[in-house]
Backbone as CSV, one residue per row, in Angstrom:
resi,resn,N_x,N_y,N_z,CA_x,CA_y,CA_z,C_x,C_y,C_z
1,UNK,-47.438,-70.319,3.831,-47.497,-71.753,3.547,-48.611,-72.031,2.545
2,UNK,-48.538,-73.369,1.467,-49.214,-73.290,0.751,-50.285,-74.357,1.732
3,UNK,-51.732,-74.358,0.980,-53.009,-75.076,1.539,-52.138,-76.669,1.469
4,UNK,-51.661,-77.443,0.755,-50.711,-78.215,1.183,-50.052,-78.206,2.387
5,UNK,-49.228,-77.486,2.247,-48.530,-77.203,3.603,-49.163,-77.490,5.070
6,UNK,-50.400,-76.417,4.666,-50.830,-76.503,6.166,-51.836,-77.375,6.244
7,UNK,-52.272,-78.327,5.596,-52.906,-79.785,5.833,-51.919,-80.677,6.483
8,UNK,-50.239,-80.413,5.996,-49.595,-81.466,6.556,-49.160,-81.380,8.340
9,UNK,-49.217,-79.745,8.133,-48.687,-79.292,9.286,-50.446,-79.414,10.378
10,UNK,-50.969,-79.613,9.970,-52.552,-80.097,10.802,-52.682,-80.784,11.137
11,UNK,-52.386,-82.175,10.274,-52.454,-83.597,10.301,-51.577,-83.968,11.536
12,UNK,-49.806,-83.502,11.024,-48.996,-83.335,12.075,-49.466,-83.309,14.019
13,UNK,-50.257,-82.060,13.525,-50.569,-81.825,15.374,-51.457,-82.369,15.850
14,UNK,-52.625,-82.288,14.948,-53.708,-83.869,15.041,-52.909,-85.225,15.283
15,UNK,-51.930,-85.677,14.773,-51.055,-87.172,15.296,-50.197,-86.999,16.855
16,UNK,-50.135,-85.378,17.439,-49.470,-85.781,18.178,-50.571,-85.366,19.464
17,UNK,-51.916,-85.073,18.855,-53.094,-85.702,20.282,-53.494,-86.574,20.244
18,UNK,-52.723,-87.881,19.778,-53.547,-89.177,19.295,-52.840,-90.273,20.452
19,UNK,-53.434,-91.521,20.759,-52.411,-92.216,21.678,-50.998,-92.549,20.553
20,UNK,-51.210,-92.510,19.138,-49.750,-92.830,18.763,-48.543,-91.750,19.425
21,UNK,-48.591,-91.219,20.129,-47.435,-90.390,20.735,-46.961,-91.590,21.920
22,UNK,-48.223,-91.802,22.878,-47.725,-92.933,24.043,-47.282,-94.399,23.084
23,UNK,-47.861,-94.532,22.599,-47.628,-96.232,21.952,-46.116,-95.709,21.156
24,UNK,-45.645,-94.792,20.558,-44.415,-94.568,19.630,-42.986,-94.464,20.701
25,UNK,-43.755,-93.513,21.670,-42.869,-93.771,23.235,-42.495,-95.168,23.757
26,UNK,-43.412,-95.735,23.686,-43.502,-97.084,24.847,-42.885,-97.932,23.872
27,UNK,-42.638,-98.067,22.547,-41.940,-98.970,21.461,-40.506,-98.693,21.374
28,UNK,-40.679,-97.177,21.603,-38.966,-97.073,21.574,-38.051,-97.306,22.525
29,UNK,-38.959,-97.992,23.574,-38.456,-98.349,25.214,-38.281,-99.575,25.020
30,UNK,-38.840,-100.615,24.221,-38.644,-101.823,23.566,-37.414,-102.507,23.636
31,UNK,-37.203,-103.826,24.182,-35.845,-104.133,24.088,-35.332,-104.084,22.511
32,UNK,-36.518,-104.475,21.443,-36.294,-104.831,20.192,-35.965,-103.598,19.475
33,UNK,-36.506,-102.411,19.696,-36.413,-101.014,19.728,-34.640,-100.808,19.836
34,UNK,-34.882,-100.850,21.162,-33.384,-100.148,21.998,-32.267,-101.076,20.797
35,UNK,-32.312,-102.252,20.803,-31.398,-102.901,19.919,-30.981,-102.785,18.430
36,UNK,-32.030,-102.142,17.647,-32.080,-101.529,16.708,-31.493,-100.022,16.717
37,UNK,-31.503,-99.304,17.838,-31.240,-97.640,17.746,-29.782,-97.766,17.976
38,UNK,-29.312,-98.897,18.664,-27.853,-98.673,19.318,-27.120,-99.425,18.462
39,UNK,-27.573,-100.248,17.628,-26.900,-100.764,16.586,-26.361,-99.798,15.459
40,UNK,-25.664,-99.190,14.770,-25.768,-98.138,13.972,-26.071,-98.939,12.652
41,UNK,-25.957,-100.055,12.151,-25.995,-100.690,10.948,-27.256,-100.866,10.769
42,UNK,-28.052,-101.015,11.819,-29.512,-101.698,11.917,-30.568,-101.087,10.933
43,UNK,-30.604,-99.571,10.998,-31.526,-98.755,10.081,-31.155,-98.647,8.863
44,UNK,-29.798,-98.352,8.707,-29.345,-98.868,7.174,-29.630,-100.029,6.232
45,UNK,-29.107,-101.093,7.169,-29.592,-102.498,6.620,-31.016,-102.463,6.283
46,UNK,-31.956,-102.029,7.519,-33.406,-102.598,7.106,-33.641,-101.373,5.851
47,UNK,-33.495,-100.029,5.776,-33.536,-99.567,4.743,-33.216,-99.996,3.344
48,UNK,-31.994,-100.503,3.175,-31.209,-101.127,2.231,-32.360,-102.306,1.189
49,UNK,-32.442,-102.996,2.446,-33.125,-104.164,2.017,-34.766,-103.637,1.621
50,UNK,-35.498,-102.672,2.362,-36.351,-102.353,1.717,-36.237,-101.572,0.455
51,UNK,-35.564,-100.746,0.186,-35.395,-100.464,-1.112,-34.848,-101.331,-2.455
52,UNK,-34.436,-102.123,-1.910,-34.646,-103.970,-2.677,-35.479,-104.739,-2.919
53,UNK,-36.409,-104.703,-2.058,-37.814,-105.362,-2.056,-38.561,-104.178,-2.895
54,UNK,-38.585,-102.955,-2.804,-38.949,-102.189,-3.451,-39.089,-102.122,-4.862
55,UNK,-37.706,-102.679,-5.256,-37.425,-102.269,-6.791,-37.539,-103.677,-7.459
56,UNK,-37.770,-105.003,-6.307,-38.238,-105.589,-6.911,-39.834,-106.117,-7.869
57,UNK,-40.158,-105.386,-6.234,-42.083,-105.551,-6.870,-42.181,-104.683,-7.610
58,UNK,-41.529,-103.680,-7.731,-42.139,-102.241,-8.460,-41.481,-102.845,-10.108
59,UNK,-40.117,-103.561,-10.144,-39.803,-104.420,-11.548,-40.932,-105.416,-11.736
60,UNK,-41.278,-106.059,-11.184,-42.568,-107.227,-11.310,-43.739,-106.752,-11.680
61,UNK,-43.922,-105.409,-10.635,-45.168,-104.271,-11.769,-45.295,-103.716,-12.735
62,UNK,-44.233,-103.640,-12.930,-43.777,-102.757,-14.129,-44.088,-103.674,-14.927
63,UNK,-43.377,-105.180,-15.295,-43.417,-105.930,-16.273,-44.771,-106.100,-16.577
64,UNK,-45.260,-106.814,-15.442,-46.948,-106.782,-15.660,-48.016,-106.162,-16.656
65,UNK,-47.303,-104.216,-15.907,-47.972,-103.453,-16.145,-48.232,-103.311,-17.936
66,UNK,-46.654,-103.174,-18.194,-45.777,-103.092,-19.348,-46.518,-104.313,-20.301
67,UNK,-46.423,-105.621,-20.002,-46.985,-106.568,-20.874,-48.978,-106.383,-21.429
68,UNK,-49.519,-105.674,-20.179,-50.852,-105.030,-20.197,-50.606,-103.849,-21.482
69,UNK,-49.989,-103.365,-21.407,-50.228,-102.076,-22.149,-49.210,-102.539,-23.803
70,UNK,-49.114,-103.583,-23.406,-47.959,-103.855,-24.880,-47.230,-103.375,-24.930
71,UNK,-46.529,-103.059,-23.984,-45.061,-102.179,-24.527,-43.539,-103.079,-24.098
72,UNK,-43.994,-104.332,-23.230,-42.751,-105.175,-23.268,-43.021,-106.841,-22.687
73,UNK,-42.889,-107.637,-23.102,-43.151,-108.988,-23.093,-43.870,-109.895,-24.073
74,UNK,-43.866,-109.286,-25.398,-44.856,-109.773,-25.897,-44.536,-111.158,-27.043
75,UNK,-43.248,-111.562,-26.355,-42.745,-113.090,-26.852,-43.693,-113.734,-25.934
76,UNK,-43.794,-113.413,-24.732,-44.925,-114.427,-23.818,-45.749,-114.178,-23.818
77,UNK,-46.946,-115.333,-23.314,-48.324,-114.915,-23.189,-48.698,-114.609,-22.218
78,UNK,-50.263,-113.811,-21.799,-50.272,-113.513,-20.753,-49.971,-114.302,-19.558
79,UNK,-50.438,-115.463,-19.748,-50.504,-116.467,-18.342,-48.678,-116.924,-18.319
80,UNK,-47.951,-116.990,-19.134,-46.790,-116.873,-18.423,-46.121,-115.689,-17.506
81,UNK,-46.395,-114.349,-18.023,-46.546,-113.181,-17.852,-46.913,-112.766,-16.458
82,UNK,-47.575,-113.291,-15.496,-48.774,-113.394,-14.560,-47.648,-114.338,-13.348
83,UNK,-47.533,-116.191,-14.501,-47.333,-116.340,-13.830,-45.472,-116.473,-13.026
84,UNK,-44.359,-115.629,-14.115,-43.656,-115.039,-13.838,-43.446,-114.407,-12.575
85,UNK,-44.093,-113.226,-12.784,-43.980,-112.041,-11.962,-44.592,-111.942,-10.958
86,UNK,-45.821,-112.601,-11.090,-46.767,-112.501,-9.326,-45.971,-112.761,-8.344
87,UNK,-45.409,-114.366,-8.044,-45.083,-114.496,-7.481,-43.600,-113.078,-6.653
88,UNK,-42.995,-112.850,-7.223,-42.046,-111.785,-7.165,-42.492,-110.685,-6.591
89,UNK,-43.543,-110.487,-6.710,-44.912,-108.718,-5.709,-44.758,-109.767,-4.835
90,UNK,-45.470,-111.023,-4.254,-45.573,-111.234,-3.007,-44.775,-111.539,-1.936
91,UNK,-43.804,-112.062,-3.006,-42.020,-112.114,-2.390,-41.684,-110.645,-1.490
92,UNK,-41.880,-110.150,-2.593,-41.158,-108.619,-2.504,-42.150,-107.469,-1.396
93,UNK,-43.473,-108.052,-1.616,-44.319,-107.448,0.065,-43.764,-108.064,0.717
94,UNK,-43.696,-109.398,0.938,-43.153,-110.034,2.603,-42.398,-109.066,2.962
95,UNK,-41.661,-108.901,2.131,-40.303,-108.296,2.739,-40.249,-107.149,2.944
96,UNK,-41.401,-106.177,2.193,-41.236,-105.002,2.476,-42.176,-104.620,4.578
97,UNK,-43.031,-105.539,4.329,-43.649,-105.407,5.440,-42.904,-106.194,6.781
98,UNK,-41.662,-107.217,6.479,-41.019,-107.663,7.616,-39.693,-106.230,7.691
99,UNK,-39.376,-105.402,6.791,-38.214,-104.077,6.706,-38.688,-103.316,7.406
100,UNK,-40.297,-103.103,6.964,-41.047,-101.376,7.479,-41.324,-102.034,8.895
101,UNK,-41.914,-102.973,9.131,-41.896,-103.035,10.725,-40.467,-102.976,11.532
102,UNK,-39.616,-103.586,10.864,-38.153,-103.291,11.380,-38.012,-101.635,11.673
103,UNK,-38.365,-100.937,10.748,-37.738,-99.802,10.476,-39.037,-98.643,11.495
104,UNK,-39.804,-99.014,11.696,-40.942,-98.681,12.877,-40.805,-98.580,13.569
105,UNK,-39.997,-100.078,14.315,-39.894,-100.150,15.634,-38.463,-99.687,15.949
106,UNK,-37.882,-99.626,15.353,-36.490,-98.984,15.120,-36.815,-97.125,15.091
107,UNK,-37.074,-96.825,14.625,-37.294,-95.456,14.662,-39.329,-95.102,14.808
108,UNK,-40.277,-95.266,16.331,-41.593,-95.485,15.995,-42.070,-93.985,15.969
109,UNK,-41.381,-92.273,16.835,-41.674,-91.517,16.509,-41.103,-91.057,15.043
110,UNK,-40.758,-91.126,14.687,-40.127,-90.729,13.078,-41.411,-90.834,12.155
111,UNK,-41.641,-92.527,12.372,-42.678,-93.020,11.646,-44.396,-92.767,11.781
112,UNK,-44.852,-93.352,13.493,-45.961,-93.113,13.559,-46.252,-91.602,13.728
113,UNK,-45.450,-90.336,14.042,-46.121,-89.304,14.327,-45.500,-88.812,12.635
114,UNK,-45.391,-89.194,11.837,-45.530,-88.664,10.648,-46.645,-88.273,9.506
115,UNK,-46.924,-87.450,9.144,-48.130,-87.522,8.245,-47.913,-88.219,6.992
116,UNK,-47.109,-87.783,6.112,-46.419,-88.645,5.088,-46.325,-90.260,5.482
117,UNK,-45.798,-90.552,6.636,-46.010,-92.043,6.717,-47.689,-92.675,6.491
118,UNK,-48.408,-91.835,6.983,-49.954,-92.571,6.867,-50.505,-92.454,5.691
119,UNK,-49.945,-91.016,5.378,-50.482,-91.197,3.773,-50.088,-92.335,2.633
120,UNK,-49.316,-92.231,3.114,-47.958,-93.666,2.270,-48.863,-95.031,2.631
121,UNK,-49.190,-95.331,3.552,-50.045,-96.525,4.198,-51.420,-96.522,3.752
122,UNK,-51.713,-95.354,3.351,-53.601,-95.302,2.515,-52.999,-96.035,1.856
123,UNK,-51.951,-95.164,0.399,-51.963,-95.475,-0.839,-51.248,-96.794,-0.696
124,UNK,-50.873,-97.610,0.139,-50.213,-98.770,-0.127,-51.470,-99.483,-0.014
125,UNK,-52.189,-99.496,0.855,-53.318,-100.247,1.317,-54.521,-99.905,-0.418
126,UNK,-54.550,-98.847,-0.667,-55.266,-98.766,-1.980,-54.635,-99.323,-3.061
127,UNK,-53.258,-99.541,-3.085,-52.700,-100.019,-4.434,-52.781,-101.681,-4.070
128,UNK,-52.483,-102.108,-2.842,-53.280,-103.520,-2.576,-53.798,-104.155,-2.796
129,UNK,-55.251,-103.388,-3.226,-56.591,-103.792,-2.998,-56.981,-103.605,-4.607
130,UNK,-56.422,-102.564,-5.124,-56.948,-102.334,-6.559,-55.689,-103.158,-7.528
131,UNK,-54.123,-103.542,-6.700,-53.579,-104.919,-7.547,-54.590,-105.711,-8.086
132,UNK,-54.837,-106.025,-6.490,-55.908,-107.729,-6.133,-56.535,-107.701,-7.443
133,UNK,-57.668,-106.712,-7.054,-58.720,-106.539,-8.294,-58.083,-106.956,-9.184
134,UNK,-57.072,-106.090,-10.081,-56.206,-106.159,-10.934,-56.239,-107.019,-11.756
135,UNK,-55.279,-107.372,-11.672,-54.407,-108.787,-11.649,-55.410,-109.730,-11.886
136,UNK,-56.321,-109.990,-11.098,-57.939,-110.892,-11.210,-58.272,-110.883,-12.241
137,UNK,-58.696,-109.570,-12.694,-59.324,-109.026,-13.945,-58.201,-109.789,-15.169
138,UNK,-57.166,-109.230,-15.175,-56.206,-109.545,-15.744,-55.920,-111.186,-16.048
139,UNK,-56.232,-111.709,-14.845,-56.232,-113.559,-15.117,-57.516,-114.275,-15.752
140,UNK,-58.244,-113.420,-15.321,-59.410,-114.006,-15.717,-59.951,-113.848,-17.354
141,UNK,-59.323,-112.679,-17.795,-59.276,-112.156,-18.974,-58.003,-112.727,-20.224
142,UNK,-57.329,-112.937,-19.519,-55.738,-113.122,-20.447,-55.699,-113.602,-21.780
143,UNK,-56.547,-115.087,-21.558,-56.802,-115.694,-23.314,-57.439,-114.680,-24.132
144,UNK,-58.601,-113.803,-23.694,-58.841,-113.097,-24.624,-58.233,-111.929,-25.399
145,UNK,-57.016,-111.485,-24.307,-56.105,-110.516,-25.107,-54.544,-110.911,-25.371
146,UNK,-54.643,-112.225,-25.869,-53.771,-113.225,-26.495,-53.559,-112.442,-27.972
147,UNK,-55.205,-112.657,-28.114,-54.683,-111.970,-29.945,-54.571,-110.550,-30.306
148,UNK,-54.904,-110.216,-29.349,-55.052,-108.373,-29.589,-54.582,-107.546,-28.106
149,UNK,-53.987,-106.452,-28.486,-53.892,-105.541,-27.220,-55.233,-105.736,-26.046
150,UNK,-54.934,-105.215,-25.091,-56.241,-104.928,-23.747,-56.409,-103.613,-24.409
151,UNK,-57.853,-103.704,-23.843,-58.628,-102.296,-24.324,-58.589,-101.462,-23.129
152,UNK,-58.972,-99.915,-23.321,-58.407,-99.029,-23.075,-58.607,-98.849,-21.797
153,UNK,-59.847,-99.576,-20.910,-59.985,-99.237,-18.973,-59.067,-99.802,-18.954
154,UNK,-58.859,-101.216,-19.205,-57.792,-102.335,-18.738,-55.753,-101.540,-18.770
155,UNK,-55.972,-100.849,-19.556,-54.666,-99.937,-19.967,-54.970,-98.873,-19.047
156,UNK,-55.712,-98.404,-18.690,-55.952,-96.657,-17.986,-55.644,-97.852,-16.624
157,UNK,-55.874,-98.979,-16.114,-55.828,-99.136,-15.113,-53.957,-99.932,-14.524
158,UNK,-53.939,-100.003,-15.713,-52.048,-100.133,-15.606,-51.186,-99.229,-15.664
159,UNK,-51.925,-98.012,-16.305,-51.086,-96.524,-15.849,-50.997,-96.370,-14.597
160,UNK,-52.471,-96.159,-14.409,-53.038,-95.949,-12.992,-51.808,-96.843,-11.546
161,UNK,-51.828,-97.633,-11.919,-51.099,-98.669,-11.090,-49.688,-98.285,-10.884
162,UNK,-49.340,-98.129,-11.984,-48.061,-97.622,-12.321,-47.767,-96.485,-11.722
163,UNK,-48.705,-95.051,-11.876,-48.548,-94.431,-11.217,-48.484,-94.448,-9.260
164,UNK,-49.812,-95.094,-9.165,-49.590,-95.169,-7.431,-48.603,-95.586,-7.018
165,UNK,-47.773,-96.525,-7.673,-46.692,-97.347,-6.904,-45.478,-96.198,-7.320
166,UNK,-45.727,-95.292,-7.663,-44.219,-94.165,-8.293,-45.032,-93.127,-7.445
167,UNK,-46.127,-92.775,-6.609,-46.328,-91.878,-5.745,-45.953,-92.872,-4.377
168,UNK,-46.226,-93.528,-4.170,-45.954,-94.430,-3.129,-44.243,-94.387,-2.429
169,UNK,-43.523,-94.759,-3.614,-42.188,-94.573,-3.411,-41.813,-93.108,-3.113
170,UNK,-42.320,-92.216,-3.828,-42.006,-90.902,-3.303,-42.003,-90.420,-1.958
171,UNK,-43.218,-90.682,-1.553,-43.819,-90.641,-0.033,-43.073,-91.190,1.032
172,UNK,-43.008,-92.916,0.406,-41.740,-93.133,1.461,-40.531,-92.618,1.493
173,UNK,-40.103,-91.985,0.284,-38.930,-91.073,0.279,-38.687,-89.987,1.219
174,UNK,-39.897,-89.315,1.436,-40.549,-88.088,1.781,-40.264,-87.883,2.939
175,UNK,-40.735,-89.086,3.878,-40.911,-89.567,5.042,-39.647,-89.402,6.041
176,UNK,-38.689,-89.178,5.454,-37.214,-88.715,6.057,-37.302,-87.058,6.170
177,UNK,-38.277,-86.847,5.234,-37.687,-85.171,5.247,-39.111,-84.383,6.022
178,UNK,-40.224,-84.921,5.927,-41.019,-84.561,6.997,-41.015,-84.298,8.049
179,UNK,-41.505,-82.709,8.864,-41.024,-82.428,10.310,-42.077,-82.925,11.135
180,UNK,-41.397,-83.833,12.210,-42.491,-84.447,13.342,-42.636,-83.714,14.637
């Protein structure tokens, strides 16, 4: 196994001396649980729809990102740009966080004794927090890169962005094929 490997497979056995083994048990005993597992449409649907909410914020980032780095929007200005698309990330979290709790409590060992799932939950919680920033920076700045491109942190930090949210999706991809 590669040193990869056996971090995941560590992490793994480290999650299953943790109380998330009793709490992932005791959820799937859940009436809300049980109703979700015996439904067969139920995990599909909430999947479905999260990968909708998905491709929406991750289109809303993109544009963002894309109008930051000059490579698409540049009939508008920033503050239309901003105020376009924001709204559409927060749309598109609601929903991802009313799916993934669906899809939790619907399947909670799958999820909580997964390593890939927590890792997925750093980097969501870090791409969060360094949007926020973001975006801030980005509003607070906008008139001044009206007349000229953003300079080059402001661009390293829309790659950057770009990238976490395309490791992010992977992970949750992942998260099916991970052994619990």
């Amino acid at each position: 196994m590669s040193s990869f490997e056996d971090l995941l497979y560590a992490f793994t056995e480290w999650l299953r001396t943790t109380p998330l083994v009793e709490l992932s048990l005791s959820i799937s005993e859940h009436p809300v649980s049980l109703l979700i597992q015996t439904n067969f449409w139920a995990i599909p649907t909430l999947q479905t729809l999260h990968i909708l909410a998905i491709a929406a914020a991750f289109g809303a980032v993109l544009m963002l990102n894309f109008r930051v780095l000059g490579l698409a929007g540049g009939s508008r200005t920033m503050e239309q740009t901003v105020r376009r698309y924001v709204p559409w990330i927060w749309w598109a979290l609601a929903a991802l966080i009313v799916t993934g709790i669906g899809m939790v409590v619907g399947e909670p060992v799958r999820e909580l004794i997964n390593p890939i799932f927590w890792i997925k939950m750093g980097m969501i919680v870090i791409a969060i927090a360094l949007s926020l920033w973001f975006f801030g920076a980005v509003r607070r700045n906008m008139t001044r890169w009206e007349a000229g491109r953003a300079r080059g942190g402001v661009r390293a930090g829309a790659a950057v962005l770009i990238l976490l949210w395309c490791t992010i999706m992977v992970a949750g991809r992942w998260i099916a094929y991970a052994p619990v």
